[in-house]
PDB file of N, CA, C and O in Angstrom:
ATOM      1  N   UNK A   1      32.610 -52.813  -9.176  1.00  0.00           N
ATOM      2  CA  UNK A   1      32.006 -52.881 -10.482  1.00  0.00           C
ATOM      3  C   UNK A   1      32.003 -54.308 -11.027  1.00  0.00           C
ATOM      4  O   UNK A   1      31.084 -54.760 -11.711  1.00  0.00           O
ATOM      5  N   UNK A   2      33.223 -55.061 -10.634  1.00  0.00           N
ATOM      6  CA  UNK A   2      33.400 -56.295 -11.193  1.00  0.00           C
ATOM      7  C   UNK A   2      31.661 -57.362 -10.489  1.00  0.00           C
ATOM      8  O   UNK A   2      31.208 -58.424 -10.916  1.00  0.00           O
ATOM      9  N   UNK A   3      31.275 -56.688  -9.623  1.00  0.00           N
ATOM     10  CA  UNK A   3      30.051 -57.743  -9.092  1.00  0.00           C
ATOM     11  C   UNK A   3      29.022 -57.566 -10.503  1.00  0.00           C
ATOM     12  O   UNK A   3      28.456 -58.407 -11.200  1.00  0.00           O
ATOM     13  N   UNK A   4      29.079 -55.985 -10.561  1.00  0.00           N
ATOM     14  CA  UNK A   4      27.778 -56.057 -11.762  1.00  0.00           C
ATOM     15  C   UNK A   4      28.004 -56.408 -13.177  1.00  0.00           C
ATOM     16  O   UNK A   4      27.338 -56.011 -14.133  1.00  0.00           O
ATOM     17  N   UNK A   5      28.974 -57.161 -13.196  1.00  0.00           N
ATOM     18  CA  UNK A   5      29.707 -57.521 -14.302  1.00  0.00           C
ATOM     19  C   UNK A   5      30.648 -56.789 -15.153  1.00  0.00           C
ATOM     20  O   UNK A   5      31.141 -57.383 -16.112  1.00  0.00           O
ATOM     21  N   UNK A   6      31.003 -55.373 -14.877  1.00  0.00           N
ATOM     22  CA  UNK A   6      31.296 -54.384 -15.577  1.00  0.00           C
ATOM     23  C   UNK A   6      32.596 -54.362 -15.073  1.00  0.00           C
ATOM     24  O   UNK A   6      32.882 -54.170 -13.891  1.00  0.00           O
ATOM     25  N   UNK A   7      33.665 -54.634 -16.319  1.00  0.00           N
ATOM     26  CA  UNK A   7      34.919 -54.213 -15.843  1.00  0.00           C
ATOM     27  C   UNK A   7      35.215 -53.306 -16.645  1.00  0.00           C
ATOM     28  O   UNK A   7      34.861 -53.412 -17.819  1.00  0.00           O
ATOM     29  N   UNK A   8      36.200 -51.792 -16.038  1.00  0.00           N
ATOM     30  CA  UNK A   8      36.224 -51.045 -16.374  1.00  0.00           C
ATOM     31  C   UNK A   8      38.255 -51.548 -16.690  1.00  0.00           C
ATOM     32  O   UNK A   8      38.984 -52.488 -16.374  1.00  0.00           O
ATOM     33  N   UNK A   9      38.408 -50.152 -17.523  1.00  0.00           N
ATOM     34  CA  UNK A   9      40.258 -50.214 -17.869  1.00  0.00           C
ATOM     35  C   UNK A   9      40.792 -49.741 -16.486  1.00  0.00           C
ATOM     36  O   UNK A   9      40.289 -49.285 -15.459  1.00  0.00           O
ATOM     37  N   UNK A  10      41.578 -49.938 -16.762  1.00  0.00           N
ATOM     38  CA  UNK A  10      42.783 -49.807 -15.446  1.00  0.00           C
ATOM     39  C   UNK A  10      42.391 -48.185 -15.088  1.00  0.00           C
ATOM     40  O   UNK A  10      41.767 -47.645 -14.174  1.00  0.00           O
ATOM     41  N   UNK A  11      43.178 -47.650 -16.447  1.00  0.00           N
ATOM     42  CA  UNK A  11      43.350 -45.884 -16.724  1.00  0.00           C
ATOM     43  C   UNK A  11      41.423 -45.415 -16.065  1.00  0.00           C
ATOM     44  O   UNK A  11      41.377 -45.198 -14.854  1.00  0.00           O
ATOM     45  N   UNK A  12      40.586 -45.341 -16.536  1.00  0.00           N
ATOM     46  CA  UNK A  12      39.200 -45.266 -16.358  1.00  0.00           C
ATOM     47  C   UNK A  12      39.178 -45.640 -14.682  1.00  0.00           C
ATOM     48  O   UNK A  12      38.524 -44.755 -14.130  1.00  0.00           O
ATOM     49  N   UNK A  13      39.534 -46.367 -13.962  1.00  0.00           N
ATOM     50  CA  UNK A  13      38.729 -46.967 -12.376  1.00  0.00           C
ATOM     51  C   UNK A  13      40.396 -45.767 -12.135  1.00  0.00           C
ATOM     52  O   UNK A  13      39.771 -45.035 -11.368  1.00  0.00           O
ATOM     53  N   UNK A  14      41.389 -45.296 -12.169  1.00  0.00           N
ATOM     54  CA  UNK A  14      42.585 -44.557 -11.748  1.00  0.00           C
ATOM     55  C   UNK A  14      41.936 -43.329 -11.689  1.00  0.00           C
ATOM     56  O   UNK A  14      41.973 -42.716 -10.622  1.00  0.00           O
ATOM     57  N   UNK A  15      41.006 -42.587 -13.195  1.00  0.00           N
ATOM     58  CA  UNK A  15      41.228 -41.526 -13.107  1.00  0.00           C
ATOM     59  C   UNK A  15      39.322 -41.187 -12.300  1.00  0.00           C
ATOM     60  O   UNK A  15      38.898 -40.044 -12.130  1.00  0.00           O
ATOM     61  N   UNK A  16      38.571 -42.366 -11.970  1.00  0.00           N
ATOM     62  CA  UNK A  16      37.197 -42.105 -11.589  1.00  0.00           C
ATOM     63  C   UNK A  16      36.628 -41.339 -10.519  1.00  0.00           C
ATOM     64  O   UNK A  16      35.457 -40.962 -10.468  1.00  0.00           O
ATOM     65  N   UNK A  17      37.588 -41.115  -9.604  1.00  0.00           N
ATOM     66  CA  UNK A  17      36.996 -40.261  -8.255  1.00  0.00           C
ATOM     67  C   UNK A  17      37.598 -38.857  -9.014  1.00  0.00           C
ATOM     68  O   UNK A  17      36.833 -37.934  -9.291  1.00  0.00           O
ATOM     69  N   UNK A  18      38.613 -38.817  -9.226  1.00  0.00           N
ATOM     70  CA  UNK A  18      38.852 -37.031  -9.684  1.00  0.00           C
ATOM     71  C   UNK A  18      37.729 -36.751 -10.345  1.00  0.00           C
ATOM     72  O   UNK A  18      37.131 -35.711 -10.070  1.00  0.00           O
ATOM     73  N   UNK A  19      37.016 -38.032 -11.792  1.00  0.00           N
ATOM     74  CA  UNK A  19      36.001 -36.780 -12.658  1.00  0.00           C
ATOM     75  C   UNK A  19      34.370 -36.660 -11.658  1.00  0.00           C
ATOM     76  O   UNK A  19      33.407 -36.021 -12.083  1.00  0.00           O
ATOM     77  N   UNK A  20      34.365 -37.561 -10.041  1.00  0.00           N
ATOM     78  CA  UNK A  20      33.461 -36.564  -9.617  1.00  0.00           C
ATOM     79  C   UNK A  20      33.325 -35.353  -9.000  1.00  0.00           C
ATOM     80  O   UNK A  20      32.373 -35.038  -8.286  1.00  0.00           O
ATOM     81  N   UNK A  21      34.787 -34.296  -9.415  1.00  0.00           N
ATOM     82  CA  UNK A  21      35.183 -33.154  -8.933  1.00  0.00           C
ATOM     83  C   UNK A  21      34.440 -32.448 -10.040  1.00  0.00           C
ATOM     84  O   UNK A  21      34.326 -31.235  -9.867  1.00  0.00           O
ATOM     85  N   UNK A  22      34.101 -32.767 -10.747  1.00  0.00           N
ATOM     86  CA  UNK A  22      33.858 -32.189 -11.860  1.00  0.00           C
ATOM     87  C   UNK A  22      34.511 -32.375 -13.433  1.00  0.00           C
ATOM     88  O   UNK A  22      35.709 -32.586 -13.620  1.00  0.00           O
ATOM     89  N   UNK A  23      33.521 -32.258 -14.501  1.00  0.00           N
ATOM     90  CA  UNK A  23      34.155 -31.889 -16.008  1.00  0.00           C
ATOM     91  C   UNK A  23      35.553 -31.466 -16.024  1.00  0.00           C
ATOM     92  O   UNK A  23      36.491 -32.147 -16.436  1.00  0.00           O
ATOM     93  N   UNK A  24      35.623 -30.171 -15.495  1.00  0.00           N
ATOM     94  CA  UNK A  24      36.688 -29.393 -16.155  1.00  0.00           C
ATOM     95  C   UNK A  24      37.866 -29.025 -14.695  1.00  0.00           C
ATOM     96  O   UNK A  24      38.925 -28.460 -14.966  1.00  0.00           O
ATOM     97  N   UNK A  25      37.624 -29.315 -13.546  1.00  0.00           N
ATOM     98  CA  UNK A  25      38.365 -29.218 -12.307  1.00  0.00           C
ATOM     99  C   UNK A  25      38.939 -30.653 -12.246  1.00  0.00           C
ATOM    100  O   UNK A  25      40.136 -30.875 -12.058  1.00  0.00           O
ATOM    101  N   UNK A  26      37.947 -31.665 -12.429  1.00  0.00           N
ATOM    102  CA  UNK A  26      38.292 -32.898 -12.663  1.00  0.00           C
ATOM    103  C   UNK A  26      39.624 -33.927 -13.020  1.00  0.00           C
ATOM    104  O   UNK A  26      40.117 -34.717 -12.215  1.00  0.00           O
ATOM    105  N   UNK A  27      40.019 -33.739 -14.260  1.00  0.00           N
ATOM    106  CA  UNK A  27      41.191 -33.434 -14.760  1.00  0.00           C
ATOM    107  C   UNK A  27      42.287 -32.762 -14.205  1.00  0.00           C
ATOM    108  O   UNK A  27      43.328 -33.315 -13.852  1.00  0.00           O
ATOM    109  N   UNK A  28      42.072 -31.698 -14.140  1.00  0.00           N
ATOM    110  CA  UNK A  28      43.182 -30.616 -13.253  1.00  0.00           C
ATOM    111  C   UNK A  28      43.342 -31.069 -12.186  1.00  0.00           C
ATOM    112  O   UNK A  28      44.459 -30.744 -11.783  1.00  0.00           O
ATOM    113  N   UNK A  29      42.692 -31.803 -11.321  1.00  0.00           N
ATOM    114  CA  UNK A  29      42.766 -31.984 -10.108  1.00  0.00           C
ATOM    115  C   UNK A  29      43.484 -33.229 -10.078  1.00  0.00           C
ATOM    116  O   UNK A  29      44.075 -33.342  -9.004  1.00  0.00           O
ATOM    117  N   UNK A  30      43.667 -34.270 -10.900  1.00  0.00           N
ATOM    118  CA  UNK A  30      44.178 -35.434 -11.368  1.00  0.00           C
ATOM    119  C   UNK A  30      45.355 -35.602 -11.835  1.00  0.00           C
ATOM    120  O   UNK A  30      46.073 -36.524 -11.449  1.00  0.00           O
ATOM    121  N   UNK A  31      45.790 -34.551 -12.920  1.00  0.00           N
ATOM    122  CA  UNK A  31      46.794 -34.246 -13.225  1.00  0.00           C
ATOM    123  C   UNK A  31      47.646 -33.551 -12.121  1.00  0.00           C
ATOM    124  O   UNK A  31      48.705 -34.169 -12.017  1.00  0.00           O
ATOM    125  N   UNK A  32      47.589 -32.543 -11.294  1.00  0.00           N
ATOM    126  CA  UNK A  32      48.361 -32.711  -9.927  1.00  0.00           C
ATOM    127  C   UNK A  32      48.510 -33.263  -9.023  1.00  0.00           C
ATOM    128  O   UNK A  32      49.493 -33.112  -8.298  1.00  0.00           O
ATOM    129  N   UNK A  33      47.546 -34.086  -8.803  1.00  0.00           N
ATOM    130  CA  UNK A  33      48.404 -35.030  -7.965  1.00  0.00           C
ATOM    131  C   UNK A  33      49.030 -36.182  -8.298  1.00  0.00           C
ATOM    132  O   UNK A  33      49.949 -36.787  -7.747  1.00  0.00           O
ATOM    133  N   UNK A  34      48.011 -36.538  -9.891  1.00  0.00           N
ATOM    134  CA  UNK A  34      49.399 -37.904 -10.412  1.00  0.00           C
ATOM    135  C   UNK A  34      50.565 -37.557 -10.579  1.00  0.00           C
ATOM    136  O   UNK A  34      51.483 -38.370 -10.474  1.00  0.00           O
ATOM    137  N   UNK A  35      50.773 -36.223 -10.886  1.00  0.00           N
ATOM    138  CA  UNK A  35      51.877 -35.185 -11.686  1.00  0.00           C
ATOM    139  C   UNK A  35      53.048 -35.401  -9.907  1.00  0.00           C
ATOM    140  O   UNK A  35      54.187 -35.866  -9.959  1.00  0.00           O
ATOM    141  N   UNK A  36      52.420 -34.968  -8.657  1.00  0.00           N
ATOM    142  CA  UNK A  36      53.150 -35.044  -7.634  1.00  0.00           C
ATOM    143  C   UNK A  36      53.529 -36.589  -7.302  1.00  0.00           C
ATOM    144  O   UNK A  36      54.632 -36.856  -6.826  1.00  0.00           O
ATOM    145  N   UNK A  37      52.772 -37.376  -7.517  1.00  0.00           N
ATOM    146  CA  UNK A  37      52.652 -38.616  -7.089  1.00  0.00           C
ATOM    147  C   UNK A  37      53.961 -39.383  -7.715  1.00  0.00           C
ATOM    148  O   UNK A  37      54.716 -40.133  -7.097  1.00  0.00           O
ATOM    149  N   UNK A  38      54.045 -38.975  -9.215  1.00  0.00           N
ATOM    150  CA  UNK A  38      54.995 -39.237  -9.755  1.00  0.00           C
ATOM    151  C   UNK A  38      56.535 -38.697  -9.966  1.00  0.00           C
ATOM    152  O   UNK A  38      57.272 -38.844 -10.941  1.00  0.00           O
ATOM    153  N   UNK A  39      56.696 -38.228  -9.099  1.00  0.00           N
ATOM    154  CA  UNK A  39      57.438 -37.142  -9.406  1.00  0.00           C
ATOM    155  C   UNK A  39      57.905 -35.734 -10.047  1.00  0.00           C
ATOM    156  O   UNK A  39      59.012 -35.205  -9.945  1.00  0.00           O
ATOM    157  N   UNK A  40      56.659 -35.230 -10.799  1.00  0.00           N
ATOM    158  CA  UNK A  40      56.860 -34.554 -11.442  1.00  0.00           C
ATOM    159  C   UNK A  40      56.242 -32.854 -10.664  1.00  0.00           C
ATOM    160  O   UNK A  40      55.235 -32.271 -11.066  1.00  0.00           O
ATOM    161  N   UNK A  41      56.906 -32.485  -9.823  1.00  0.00           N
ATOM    162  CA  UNK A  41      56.358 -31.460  -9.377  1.00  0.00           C
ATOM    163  C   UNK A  41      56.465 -29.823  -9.736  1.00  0.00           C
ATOM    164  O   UNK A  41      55.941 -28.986  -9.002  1.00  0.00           O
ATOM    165  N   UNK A  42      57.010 -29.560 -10.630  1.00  0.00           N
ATOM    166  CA  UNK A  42      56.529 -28.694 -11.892  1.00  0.00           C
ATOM    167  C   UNK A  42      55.707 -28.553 -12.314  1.00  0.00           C
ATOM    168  O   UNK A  42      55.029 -27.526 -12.284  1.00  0.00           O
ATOM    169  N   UNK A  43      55.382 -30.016 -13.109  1.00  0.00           N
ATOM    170  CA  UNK A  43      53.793 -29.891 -14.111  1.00  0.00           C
ATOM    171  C   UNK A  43      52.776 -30.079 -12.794  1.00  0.00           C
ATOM    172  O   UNK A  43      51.749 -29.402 -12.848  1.00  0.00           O
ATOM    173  N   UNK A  44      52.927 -30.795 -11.804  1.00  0.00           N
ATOM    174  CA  UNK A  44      51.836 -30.950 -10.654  1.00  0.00           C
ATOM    175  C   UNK A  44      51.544 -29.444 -10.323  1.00  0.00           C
ATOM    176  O   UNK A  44      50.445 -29.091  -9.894  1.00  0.00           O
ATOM    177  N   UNK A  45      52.539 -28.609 -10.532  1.00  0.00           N
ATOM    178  CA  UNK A  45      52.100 -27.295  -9.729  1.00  0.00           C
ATOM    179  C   UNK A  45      51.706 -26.026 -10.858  1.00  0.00           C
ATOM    180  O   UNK A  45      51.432 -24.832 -10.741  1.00  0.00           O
ATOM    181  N   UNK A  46      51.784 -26.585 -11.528  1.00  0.00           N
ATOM    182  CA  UNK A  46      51.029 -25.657 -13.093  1.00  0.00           C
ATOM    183  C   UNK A  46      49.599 -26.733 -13.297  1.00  0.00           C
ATOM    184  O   UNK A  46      48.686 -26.442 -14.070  1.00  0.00           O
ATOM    185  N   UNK A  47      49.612 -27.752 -12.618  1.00  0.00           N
ATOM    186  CA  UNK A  47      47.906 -27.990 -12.631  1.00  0.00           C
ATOM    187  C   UNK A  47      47.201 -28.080 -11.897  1.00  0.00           C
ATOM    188  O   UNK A  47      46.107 -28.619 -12.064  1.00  0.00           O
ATOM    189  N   UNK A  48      47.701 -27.456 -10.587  1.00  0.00           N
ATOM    190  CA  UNK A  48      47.426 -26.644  -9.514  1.00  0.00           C
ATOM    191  C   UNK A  48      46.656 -25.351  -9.350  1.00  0.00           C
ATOM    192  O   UNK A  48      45.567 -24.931  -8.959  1.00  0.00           O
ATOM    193  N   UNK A  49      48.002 -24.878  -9.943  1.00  0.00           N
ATOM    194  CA  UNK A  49      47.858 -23.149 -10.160  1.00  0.00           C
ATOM    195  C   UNK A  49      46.560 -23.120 -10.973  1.00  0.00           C
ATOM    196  O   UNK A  49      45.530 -22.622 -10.519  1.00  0.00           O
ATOM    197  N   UNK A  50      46.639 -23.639 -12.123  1.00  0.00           N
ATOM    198  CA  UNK A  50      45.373 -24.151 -13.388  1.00  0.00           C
ATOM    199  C   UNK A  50      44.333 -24.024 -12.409  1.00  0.00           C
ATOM    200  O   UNK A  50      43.931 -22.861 -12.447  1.00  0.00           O
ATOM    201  N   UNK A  51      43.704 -24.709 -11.533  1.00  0.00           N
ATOM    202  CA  UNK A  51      42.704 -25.444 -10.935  1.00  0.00           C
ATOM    203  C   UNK A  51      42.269 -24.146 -10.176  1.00  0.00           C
ATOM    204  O   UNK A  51      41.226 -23.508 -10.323  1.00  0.00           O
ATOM    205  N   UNK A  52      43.756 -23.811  -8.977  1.00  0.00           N
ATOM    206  CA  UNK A  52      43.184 -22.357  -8.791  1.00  0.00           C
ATOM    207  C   UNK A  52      42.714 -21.320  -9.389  1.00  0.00           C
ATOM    208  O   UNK A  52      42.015 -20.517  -8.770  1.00  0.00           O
ATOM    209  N   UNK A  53      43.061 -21.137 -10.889  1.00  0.00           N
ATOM    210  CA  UNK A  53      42.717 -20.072 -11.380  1.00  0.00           C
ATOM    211  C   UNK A  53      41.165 -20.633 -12.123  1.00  0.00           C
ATOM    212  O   UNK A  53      40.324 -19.747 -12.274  1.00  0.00           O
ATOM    213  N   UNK A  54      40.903 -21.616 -12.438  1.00  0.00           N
ATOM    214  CA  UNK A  54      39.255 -22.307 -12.796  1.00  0.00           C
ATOM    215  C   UNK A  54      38.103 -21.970 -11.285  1.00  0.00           C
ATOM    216  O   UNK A  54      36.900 -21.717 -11.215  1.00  0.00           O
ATOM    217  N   UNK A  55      39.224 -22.131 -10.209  1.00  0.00           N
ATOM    218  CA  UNK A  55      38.233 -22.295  -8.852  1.00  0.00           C
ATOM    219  C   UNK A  55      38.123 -21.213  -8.075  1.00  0.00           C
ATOM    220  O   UNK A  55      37.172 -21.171  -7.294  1.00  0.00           O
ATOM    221  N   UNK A  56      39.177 -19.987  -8.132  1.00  0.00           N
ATOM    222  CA  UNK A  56      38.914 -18.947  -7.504  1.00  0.00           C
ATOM    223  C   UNK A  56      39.165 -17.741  -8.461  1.00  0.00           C
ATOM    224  O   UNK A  56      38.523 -16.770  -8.061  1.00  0.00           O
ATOM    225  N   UNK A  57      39.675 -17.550  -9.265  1.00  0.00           N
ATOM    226  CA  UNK A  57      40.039 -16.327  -9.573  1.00  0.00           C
ATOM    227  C   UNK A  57      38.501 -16.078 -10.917  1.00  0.00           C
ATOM    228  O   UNK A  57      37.649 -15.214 -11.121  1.00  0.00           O
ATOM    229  N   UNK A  58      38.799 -17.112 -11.389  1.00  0.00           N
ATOM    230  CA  UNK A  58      37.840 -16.472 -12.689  1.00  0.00           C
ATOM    231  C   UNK A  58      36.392 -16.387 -12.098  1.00  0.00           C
ATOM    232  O   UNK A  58      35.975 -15.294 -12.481  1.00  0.00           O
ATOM    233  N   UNK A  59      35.322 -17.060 -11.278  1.00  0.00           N
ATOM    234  CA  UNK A  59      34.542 -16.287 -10.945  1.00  0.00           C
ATOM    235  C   UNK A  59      34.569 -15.481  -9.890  1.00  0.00           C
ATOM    236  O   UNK A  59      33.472 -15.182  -9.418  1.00  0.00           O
ATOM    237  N   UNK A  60      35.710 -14.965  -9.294  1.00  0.00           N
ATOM    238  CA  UNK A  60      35.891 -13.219  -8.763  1.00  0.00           C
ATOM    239  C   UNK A  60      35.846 -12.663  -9.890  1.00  0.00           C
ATOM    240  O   UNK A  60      34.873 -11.911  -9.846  1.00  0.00           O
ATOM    241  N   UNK A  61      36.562 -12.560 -11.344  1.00  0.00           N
ATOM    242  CA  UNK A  61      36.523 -11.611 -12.403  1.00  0.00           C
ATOM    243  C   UNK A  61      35.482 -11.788 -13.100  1.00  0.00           C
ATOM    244  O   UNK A  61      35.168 -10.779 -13.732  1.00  0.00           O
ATOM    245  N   UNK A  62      34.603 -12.952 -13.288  1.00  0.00           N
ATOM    246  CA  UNK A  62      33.164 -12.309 -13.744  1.00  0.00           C
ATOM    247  C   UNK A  62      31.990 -11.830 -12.658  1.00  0.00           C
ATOM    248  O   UNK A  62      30.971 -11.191 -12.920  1.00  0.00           O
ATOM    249  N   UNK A  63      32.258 -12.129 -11.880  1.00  0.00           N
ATOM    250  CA  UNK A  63      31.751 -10.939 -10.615  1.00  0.00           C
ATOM    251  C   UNK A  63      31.754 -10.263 -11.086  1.00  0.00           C
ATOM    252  O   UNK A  63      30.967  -9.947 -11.977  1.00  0.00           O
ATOM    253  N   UNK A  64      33.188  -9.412 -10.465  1.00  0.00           N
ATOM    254  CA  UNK A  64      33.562  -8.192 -10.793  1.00  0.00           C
ATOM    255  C   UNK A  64      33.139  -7.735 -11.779  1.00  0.00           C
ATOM    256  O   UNK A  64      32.527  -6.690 -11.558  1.00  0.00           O
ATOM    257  N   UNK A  65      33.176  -8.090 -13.039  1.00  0.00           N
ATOM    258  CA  UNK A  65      32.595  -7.364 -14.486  1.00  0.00           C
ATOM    259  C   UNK A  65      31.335  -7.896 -14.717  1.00  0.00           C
ATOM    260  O   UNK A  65      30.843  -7.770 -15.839  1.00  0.00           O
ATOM    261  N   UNK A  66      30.761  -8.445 -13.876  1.00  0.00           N
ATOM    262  CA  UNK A  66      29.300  -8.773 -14.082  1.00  0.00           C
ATOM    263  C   UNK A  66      28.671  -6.795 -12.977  1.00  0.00           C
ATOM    264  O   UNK A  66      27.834  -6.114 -13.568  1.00  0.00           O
ATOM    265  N   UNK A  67      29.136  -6.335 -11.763  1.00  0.00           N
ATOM    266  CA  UNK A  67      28.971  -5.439 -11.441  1.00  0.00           C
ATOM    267  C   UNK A  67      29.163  -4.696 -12.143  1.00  0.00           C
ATOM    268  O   UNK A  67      28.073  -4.315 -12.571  1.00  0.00           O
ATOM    269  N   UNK A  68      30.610  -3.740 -12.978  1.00  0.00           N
ATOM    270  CA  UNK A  68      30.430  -2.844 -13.794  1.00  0.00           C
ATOM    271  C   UNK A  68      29.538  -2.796 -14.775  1.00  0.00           C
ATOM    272  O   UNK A  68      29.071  -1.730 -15.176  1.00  0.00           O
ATOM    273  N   UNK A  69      29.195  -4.028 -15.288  1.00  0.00           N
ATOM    274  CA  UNK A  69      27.866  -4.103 -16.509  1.00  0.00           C
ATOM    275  C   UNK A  69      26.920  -3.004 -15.878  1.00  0.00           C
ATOM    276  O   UNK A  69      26.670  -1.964 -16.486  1.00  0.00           O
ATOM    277  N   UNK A  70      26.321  -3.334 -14.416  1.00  0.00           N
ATOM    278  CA  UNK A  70      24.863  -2.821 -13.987  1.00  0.00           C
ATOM    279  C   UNK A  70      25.575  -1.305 -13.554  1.00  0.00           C
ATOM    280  O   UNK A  70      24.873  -0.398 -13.107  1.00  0.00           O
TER     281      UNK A  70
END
């Protein structure tokens, strides 16, 4: 970035490849592994679990209740 003149913050170029996971996985996905990276593997694994439940579980349950609708 620094060629096109654009310097970005430290925090911003750290957290830039996670937000092309997405908006809202993005984050979550960032927060566990800085969370592991740093030692903190508790909160790394509650923003884990988080991520799993954004990436697999909730659209199985609007599936699922998207079928009982019809």
């Amino acid at each position: 970035m620094s060629a096109l003149g654009i310097s970005l913050p430290p925090r911003i170029r750290r957290l830039a490849p996670f937000l092309l996971a997405g908006p809202i996985s993005g984050p979550l996905l960032a927060g566990a592994v800085l969370n592991f990276k740093e030692g903190r593997p508790v909160l790394g694994s509650l923003y884990a679990f988080a991520l799993a439940e954004i990436t697999i579980v909730l659209p199985l349950i609007t599936a699922k209740l998207g079928l009982h609708v019809l």
